[in-house]
MDAnalysis code that builds the backbone (N, CA, C; Angstrom):
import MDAnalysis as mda
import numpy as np

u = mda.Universe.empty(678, n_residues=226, atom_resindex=np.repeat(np.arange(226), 3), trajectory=True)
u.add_TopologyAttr("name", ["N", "CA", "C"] * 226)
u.add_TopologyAttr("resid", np.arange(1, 227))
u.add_TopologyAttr("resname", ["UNK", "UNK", "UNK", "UNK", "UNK", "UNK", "UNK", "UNK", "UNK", "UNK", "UNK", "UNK", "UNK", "UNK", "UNK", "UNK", "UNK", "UNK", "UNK", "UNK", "UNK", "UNK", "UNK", "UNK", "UNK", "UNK", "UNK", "UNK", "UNK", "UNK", "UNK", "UNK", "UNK", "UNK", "UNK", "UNK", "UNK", "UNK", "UNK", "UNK", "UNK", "UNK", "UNK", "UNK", "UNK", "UNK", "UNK", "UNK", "UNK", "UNK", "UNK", "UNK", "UNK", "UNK", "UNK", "UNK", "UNK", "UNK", "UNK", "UNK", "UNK", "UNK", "UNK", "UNK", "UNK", "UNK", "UNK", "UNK", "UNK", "UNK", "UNK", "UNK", "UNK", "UNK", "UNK", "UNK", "UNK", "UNK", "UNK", "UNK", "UNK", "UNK", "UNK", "UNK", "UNK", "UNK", "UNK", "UNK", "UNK", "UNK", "UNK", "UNK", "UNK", "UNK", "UNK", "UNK", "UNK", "UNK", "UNK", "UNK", "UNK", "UNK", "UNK", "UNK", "UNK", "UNK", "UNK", "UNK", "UNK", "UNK", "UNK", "UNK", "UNK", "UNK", "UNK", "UNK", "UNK", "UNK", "UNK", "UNK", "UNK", "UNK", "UNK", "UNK", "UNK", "UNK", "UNK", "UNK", "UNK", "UNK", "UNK", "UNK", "UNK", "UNK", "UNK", "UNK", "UNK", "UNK", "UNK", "UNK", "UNK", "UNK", "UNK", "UNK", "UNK", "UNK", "UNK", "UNK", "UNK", "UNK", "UNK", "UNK", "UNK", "UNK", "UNK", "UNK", "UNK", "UNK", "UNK", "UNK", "UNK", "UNK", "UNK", "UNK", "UNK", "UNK", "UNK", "UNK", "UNK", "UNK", "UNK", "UNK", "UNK", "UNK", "UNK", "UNK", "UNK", "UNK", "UNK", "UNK", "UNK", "UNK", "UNK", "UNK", "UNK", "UNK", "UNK", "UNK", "UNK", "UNK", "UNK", "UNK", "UNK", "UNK", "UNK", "UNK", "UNK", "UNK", "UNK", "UNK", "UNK", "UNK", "UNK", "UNK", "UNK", "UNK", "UNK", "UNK", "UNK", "UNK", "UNK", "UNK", "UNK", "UNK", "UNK", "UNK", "UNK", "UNK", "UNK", "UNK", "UNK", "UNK", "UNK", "UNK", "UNK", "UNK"])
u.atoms.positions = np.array([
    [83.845, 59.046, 56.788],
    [84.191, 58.347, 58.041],
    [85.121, 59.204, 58.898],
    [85.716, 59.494, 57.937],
    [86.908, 60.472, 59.067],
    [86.741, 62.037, 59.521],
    [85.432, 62.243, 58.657],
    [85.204, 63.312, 59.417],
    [83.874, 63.229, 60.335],
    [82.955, 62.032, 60.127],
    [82.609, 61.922, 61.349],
    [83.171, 61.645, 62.659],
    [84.478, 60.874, 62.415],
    [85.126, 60.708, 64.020],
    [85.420, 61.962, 63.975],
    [86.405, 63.118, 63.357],
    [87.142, 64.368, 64.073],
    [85.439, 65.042, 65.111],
    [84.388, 65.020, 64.311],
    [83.216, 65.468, 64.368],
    [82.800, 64.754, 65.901],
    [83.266, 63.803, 66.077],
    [82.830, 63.087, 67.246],
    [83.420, 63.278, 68.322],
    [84.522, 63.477, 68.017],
    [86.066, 63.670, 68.906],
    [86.090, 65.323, 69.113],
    [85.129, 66.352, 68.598],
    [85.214, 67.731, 68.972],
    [84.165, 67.384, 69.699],
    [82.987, 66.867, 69.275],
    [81.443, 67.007, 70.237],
    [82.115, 66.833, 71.840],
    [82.618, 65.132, 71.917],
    [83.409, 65.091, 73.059],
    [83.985, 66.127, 73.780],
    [85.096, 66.576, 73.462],
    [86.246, 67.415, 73.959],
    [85.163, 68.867, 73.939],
    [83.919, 69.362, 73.433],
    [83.452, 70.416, 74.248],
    [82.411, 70.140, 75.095],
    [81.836, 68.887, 75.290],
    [81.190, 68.351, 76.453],
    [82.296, 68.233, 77.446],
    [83.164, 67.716, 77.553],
    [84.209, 67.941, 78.712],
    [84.593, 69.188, 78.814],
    [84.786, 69.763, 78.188],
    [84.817, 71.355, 78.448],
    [84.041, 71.926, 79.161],
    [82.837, 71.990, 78.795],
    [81.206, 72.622, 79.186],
    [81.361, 72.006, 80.723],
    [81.783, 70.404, 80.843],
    [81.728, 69.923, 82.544],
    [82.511, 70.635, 83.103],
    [83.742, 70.718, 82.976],
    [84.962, 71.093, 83.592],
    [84.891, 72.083, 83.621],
    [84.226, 72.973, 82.891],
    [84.224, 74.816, 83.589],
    [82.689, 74.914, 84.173],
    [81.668, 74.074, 84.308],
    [80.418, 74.172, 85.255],
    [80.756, 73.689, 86.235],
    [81.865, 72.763, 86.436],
    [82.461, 71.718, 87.873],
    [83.467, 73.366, 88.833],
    [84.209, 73.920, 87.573],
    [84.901, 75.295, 88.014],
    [84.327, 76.189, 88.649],
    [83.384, 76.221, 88.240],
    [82.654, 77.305, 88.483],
    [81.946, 77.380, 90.147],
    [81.220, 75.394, 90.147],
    [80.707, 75.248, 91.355],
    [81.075, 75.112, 92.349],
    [82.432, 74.712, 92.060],
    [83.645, 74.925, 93.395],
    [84.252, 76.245, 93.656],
    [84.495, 77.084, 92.568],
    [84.584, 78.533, 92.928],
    [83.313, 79.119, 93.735],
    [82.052, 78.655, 93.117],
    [81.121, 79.426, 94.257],
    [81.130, 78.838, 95.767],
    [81.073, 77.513, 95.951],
    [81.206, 77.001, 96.840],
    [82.591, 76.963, 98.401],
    [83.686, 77.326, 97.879],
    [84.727, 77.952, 98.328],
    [84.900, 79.206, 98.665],
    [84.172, 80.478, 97.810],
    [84.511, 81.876, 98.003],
    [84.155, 82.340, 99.403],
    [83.030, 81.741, 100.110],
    [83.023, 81.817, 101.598],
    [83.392, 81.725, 102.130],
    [84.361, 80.285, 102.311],
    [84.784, 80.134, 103.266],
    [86.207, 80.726, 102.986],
    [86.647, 80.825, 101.720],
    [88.146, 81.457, 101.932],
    [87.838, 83.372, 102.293],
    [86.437, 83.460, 102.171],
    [86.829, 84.801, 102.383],
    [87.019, 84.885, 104.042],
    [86.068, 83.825, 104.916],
    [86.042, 83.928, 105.992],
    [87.153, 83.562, 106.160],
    [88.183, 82.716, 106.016],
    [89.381, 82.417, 106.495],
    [90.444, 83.718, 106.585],
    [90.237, 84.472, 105.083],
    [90.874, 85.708, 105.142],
    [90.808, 86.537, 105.977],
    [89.334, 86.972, 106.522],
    [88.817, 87.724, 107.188],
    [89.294, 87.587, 108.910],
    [89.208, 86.356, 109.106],
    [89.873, 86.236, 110.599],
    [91.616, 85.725, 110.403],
    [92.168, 85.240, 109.241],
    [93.122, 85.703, 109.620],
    [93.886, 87.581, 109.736],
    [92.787, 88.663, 109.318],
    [93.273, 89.664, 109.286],
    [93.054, 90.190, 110.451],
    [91.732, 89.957, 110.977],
    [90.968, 90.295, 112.739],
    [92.393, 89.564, 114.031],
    [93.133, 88.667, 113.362],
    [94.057, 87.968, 114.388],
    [95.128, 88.876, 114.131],
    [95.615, 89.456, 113.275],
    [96.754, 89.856, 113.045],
    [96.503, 91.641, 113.698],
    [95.494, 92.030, 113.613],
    [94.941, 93.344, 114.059],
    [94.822, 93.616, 115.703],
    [93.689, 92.033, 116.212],
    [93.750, 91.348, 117.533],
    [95.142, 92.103, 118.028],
    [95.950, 91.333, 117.766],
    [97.478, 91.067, 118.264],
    [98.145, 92.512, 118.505],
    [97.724, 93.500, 117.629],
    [97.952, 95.095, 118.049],
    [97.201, 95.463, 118.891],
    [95.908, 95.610, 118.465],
    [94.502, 96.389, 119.170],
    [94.406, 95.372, 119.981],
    [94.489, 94.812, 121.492],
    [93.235, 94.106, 121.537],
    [91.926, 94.481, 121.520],
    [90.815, 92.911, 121.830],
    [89.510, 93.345, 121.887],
    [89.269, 94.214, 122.406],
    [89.789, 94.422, 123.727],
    [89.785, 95.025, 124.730],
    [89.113, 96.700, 124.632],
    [90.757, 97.092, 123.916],
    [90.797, 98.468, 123.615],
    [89.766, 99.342, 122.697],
    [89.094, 98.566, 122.122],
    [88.235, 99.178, 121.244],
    [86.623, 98.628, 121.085],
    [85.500, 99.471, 120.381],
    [84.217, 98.794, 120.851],
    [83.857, 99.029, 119.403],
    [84.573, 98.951, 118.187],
    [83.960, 98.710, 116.649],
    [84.724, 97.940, 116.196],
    [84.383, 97.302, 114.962],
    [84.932, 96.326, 113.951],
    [86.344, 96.554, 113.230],
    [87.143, 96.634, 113.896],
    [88.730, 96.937, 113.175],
    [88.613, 97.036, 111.190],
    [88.206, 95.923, 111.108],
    [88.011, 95.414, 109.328],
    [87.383, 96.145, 108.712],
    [86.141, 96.614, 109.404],
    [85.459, 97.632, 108.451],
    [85.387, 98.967, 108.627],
    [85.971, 99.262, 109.964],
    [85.689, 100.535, 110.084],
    [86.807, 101.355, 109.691],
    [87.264, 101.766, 108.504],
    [88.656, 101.890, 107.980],
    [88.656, 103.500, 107.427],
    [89.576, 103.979, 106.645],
    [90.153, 105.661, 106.335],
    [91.059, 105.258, 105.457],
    [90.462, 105.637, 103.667],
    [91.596, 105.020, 102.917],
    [92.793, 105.982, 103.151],
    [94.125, 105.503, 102.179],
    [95.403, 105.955, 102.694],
    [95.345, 106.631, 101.610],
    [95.402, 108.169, 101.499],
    [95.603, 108.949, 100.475],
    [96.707, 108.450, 99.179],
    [96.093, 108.529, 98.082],
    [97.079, 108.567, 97.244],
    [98.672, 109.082, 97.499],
    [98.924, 110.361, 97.871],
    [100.446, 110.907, 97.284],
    [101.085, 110.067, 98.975],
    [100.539, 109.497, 99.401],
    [101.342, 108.843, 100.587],
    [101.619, 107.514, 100.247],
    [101.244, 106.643, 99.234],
    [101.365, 105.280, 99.269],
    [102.764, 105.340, 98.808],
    [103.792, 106.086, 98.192],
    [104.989, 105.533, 98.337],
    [105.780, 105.901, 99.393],
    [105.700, 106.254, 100.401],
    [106.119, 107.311, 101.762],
    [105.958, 105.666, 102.395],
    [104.525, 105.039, 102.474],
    [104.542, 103.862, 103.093],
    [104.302, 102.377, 102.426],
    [105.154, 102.662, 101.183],
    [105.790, 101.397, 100.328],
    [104.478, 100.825, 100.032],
    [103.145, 101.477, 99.561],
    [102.381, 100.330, 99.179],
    [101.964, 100.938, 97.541],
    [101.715, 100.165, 96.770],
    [101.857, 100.629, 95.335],
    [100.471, 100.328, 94.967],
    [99.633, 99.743, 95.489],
    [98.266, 99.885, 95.431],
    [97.062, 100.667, 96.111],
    [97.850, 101.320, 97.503],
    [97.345, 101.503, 98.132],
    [96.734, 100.731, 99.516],
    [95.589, 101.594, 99.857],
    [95.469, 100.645, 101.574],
    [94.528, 101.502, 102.596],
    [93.889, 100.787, 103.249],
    [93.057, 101.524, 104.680],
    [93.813, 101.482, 105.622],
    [93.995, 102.481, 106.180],
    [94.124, 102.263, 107.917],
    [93.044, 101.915, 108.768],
    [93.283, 101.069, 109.776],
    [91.988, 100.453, 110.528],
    [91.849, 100.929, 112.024],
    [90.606, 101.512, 112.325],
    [90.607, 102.836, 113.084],
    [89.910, 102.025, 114.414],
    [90.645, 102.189, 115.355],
    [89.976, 101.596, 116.503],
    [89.285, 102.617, 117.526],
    [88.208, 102.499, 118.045],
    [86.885, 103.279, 118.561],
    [86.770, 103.473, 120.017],
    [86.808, 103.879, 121.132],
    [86.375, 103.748, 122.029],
    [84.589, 103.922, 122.026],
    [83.797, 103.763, 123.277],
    [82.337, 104.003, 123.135],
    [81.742, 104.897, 123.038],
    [82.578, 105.961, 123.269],
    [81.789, 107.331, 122.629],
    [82.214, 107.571, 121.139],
    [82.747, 106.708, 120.384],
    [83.303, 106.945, 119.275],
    [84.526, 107.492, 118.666],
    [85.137, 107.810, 119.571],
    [86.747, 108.802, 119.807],
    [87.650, 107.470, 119.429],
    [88.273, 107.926, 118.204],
    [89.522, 107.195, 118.006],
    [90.801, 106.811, 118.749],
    [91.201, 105.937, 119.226],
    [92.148, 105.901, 120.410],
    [93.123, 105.327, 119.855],
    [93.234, 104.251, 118.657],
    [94.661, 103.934, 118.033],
    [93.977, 103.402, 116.101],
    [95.129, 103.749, 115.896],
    [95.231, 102.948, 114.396],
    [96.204, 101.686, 114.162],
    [95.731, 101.360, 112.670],
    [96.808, 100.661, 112.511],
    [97.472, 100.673, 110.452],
    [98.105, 100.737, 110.558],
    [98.357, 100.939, 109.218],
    [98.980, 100.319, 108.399],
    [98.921, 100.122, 107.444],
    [100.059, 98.910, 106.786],
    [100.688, 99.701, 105.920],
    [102.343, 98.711, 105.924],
    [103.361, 99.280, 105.192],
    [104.382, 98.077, 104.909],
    [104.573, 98.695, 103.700],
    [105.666, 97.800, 103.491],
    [107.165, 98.700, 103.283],
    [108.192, 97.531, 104.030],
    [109.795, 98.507, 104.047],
    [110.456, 97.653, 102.516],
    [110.832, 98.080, 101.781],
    [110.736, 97.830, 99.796],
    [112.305, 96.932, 100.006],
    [113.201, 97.338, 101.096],
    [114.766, 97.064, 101.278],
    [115.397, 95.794, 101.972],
    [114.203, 94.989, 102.554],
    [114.525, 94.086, 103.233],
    [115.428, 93.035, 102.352],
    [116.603, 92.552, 102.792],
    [117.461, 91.574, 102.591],
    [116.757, 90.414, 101.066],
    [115.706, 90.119, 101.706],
    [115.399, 89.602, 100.310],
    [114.457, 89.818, 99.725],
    [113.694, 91.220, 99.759],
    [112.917, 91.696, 99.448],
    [112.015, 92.030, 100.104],
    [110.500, 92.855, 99.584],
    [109.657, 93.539, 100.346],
    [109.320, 93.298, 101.472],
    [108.724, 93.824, 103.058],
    [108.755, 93.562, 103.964],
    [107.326, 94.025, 104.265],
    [106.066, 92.894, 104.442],
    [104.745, 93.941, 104.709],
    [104.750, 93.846, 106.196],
    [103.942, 94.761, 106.956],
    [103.802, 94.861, 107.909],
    [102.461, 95.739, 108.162],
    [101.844, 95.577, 109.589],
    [101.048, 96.559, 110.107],
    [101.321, 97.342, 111.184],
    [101.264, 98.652, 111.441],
    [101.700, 99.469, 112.571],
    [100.331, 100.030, 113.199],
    [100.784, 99.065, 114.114],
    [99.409, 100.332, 115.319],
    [100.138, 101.381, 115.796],
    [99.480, 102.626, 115.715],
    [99.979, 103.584, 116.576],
    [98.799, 104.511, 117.616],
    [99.232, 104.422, 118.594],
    [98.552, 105.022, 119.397],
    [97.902, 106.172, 119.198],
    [97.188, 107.631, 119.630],
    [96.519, 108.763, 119.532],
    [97.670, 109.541, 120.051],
    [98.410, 108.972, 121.029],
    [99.353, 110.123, 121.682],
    [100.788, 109.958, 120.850],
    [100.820, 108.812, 120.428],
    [102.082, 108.876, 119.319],
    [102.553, 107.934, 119.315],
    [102.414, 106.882, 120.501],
    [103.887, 105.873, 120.682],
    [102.711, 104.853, 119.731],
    [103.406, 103.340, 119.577],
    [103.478, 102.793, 119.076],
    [102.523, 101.464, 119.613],
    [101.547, 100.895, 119.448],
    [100.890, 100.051, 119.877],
    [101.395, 98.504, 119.247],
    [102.028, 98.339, 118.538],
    [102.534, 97.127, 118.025],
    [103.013, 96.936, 116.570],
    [103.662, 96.063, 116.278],
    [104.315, 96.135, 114.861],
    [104.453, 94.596, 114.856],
    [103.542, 94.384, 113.465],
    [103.721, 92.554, 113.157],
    [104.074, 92.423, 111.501],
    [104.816, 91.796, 111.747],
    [104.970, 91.384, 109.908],
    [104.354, 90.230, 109.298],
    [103.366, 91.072, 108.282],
    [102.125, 89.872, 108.045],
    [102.925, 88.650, 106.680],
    [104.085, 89.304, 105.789],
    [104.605, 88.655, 105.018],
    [106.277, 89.147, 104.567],
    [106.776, 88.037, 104.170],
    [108.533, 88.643, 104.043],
    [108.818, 87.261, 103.138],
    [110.532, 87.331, 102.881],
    [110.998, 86.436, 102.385],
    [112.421, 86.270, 102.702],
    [112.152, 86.713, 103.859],
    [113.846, 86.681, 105.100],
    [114.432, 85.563, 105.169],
    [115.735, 85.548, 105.330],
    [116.463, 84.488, 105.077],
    [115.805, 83.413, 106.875],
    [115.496, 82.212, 106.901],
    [115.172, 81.059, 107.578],
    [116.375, 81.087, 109.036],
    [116.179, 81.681, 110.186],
    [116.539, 81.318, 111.170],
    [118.075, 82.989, 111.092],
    [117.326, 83.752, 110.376],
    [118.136, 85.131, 110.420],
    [117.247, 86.226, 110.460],
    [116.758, 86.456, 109.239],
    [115.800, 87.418, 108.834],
    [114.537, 87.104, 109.747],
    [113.901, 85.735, 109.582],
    [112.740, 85.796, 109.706],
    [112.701, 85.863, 110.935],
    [113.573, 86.262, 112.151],
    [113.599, 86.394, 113.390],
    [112.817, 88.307, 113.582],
    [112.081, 88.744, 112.265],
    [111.471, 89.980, 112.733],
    [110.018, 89.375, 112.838],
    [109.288, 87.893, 113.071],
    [108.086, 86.670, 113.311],
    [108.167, 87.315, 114.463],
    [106.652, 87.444, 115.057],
    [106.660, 86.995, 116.837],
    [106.954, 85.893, 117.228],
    [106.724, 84.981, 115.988],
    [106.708, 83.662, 116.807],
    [108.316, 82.775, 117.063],
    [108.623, 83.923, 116.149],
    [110.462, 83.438, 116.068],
    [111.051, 84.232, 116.849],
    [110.633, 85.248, 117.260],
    [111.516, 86.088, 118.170],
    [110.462, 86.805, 118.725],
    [110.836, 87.545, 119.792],
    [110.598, 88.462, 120.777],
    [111.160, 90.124, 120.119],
    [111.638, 90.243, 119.119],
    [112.845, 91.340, 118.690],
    [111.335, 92.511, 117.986],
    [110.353, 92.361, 117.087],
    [109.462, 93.135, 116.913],
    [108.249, 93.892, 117.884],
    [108.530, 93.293, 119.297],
    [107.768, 93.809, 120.483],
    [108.669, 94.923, 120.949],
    [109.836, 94.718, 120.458],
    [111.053, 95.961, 121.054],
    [110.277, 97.140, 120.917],
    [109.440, 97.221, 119.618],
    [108.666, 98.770, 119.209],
    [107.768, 99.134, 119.904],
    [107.038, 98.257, 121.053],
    [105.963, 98.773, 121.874],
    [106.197, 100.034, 122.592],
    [105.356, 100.907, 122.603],
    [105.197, 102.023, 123.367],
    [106.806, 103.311, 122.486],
    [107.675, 102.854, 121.747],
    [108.206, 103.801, 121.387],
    [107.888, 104.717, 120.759],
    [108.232, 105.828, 120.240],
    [107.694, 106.959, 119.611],
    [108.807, 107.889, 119.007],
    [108.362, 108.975, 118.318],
    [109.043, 109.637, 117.442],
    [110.227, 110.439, 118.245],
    [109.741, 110.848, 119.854],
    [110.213, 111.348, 120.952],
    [111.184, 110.344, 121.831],
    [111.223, 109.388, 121.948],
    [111.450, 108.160, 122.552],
    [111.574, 106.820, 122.026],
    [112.965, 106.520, 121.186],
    [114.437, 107.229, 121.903],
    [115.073, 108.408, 121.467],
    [114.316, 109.451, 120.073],
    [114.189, 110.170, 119.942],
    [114.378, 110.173, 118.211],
    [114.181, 110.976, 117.426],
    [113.982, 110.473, 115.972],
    [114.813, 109.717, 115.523],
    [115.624, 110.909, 115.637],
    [117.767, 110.117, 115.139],
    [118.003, 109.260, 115.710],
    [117.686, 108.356, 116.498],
    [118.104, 107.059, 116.976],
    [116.970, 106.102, 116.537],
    [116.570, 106.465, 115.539],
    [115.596, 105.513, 114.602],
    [116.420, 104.360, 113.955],
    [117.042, 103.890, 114.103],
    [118.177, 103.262, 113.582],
    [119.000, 102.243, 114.280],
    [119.357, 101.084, 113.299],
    [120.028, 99.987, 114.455],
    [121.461, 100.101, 115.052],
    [121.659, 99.516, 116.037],
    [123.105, 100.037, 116.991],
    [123.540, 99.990, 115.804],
    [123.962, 99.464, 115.352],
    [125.517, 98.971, 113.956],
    [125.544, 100.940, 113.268],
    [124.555, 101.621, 112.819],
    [124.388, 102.980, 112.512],
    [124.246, 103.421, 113.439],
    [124.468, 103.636, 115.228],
    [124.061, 104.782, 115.575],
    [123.027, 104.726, 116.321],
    [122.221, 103.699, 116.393],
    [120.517, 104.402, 117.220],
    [120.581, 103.210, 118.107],
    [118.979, 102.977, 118.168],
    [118.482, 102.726, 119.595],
    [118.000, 101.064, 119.306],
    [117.824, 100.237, 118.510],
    [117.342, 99.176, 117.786],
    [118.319, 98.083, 117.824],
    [118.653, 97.046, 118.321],
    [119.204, 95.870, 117.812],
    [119.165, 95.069, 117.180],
    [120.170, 94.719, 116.395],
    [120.442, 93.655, 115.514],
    [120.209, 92.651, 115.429],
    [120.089, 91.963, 114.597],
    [119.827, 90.182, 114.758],
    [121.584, 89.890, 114.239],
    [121.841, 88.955, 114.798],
    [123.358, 88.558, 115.108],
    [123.589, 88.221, 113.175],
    [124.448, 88.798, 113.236],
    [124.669, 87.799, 111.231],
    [123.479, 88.336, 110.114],
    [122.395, 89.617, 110.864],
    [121.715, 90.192, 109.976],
    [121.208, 90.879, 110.539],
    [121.996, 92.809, 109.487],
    [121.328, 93.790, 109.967],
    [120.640, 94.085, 108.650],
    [120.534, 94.119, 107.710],
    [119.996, 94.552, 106.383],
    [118.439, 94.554, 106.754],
    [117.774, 93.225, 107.520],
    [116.600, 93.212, 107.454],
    [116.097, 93.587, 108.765],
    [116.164, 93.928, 109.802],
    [116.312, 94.667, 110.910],
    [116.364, 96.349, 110.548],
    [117.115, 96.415, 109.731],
    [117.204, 98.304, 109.075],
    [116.131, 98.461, 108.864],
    [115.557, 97.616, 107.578],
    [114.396, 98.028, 106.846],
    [113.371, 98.218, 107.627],
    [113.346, 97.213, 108.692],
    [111.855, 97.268, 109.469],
    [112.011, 98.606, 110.163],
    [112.971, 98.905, 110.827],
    [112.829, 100.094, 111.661],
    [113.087, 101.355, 110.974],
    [113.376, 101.716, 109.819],
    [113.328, 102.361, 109.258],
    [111.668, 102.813, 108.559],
    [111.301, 101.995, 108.151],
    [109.923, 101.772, 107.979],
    [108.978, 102.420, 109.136],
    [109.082, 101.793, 109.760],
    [108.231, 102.175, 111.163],
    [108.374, 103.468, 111.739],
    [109.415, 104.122, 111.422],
    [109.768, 105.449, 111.403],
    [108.885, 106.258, 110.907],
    [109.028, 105.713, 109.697],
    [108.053, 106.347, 108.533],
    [106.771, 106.343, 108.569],
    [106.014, 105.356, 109.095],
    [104.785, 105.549, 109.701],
    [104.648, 106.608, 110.862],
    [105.195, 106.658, 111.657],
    [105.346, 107.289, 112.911],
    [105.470, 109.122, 112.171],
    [106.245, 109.399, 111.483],
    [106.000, 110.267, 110.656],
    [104.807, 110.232, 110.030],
    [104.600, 110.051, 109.247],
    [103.047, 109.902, 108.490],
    [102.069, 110.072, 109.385],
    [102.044, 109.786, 110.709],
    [100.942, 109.946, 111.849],
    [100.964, 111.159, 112.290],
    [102.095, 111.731, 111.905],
    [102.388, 112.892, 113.029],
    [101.778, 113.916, 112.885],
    [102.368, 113.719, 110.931],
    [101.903, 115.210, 110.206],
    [100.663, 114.836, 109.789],
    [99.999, 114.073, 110.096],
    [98.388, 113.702, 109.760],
    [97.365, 113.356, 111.131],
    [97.965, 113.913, 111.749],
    [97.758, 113.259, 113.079],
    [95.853, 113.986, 113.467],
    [95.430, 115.154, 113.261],
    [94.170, 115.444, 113.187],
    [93.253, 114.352, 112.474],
    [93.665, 114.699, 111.189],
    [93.008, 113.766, 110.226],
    [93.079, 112.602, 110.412],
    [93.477, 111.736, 110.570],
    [93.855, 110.393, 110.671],
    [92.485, 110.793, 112.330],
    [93.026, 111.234, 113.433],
    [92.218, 110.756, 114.395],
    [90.316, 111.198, 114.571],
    [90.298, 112.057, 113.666],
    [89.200, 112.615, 113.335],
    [87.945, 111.808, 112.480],
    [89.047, 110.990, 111.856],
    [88.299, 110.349, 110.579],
    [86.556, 109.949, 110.815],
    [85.487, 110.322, 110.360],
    [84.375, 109.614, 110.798],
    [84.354, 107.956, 110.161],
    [83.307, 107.635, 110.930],
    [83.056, 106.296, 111.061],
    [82.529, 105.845, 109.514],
    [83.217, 104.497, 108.822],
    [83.533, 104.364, 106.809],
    [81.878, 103.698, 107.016],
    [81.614, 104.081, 105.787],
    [80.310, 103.892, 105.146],
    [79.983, 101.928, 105.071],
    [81.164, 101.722, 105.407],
    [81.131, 99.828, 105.248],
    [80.398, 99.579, 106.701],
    [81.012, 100.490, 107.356],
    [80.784, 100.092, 109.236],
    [79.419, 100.320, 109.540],
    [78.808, 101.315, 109.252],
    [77.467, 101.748, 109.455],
    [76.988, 100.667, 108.743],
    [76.938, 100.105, 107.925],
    [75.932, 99.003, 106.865],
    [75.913, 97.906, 107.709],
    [77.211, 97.654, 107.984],
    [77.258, 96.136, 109.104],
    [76.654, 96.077, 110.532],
    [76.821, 97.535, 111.068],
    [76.475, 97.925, 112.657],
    [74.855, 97.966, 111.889],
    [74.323, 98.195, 110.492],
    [72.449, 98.507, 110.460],
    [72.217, 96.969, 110.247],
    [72.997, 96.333, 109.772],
    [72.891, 95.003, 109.263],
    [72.581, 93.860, 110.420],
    [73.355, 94.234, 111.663],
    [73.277, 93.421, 112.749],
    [71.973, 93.102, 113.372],
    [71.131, 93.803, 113.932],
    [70.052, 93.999, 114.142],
    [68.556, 92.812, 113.579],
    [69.194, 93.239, 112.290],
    [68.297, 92.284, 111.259],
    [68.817, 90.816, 110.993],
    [70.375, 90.723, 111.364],
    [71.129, 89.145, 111.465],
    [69.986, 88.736, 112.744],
    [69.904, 89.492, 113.905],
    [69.733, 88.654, 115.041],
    [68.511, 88.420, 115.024],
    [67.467, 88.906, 114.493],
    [66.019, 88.506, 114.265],
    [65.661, 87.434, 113.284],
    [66.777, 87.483, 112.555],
    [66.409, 85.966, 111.831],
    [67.458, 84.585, 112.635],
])
């Protein structure tokens, strides 16, 4: 008797099993679309917001130039990363954008993306994630401040390297009132990209068009006929 119930009571408990990871499974397939699409345009918005549409006539997302190995700690990323290469219509690269993270921010890592222009200056700087202190730090948000547009159009020349740095040290950058720690990091950072462009500056603008982009630009064609 009693080992037909344990016997009954396992049959059970791996029929609920068997449901509960075929129920897993069908909501994982059923979801992976749309969160990828959600991913996907929230990264096209955050790119948007550097590049606009405007400026460029290819796919920011796919048309990318991975980030060499011996540079990913130069621009704080420990996995690595693409830069996303924006096109004019003859195909001539006219800005990038690159991601980096500054490792020093107040309460830790600071990611960000840097557009930088072909001629050097700076097309925009957004911070896609942080953990800045609430109504201090997180004032390096567009949506919390105006203080990360300060970087538009600056460059390695302008206000000149050594004034890479916030007034409180010396340079050209302001503070957030009651917090410079996380204000340093960002512009310090962004420096560092701006470097990284400089001395790569052929390569980086040369890059041909990534093997993802051509598949999607052959792919289109055949979307619109069906």
């Amino acid at each position: 008797m009693l080992k037909r119930s344990i016997g009954s009571n396992a049959a059970i408990l791996a029929l609920f099993a068997l449901v509960t990871a075929g129920t897993l499974a069908v909501t994982q397939i059923t979801t992976r679309e749309p969160i990828e699409r959600a991913i996907r345009e929230a990264a096209a918005k955050a790119l948007l917001e550097i590049i606009p549409i405007e400026r460029h006539s290819n796919d920011l997302l796919v048309d990318t130039y991975p980030i060499p190995r011996q540079y990913w700690a130069l621009l704080g990323l420990k996995q690595g990363g693409n830069i996303n290469l924006a096109r004019e219509g003859d195909g001539t690269i006219d800005a990038v954008i690159i991601p980096t993270v500054a490792p020093d921010g107040y309460s830790g890592p600071i990611r960000m993306l840097v557009g930088v222009n072909r001629d050097g200056t700076i097309a925009g700087v957004r911070v896609t994630n942080h953990a800045e202190t609430p109504g201090l730090g997180d004032k390096v948000e567009v949506k919390k401040s105006d203080w990360i547009l300060s970087f538009n159009d600056k460059s390695l020349e302008d206000p000149g390297r050594n004034m890479w740095k916030v007034e409180k040290d010396g340079g050209a950058f302001d503070q957030f009132t009651g917090a410079t720690i996380t204000p340093r990091a960002v512009v310090n950072q962004v420096r560092k990209v701006l470097d990284f462009v400089a001395e790569h500056q052929q390569e980086i603008f040369s890059a041909p068009v990534s093997k993802r982009a051509v598949e999607v630009e052959a792919a289109e064609p055949e979307q619109e006929k069906n």
